[in-house]
C-alpha positions as MATLAB code, in Angstrom:
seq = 'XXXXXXXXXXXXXXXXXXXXXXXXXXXXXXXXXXXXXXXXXXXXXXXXXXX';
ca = [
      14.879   -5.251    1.788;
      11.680   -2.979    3.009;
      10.998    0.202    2.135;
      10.191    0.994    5.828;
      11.807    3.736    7.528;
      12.895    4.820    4.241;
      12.520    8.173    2.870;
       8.919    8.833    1.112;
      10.369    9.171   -2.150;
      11.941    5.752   -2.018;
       9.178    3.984   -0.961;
       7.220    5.790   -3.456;
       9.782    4.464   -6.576;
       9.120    1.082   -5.299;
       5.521    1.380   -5.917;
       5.992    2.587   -8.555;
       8.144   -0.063   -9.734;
       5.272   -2.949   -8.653;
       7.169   -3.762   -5.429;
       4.915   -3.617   -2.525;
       6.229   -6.807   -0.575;
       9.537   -8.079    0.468;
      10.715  -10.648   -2.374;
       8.530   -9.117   -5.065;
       9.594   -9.534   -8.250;
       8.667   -7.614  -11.418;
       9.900   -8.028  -15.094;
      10.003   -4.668  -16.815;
      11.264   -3.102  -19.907;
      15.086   -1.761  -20.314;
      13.821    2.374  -20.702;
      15.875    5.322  -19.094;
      12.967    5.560  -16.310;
      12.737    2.370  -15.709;
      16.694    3.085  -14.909;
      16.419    6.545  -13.272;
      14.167    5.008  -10.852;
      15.724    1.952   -9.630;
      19.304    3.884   -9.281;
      16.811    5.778   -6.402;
      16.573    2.268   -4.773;
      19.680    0.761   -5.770;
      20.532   -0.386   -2.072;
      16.814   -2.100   -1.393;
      16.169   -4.317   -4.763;
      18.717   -6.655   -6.596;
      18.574   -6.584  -10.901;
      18.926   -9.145  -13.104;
      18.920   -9.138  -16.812;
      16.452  -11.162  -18.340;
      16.649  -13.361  -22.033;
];
């Protein structure tokens, strides 16, 4: 989903995340931030786990 008409701080956690597009995709590392931020965002991006 966009960021767009969202509230500044969650378009700013998905910049901060890499996500600047619609269907981005990043890879990045299991760490409590990593976390804290994407619960911000939780109804815009979709995680997976990856092996």
């Amino acid at each position: 989903k966009s960021g767009i008409g969202g509230k500044q701080n969650q378009r700013d956690t998905l910049r901060s995340l890499g996500l600047k597009r619609i269907s981005d995709t990043v890879v990045k590392e299991d760490r409590p931030e990593i976390r804290g931020m994407v619960s911000t965002v939780t109804h815009l991006v979709t995680v997976e786990e990856v092996d």
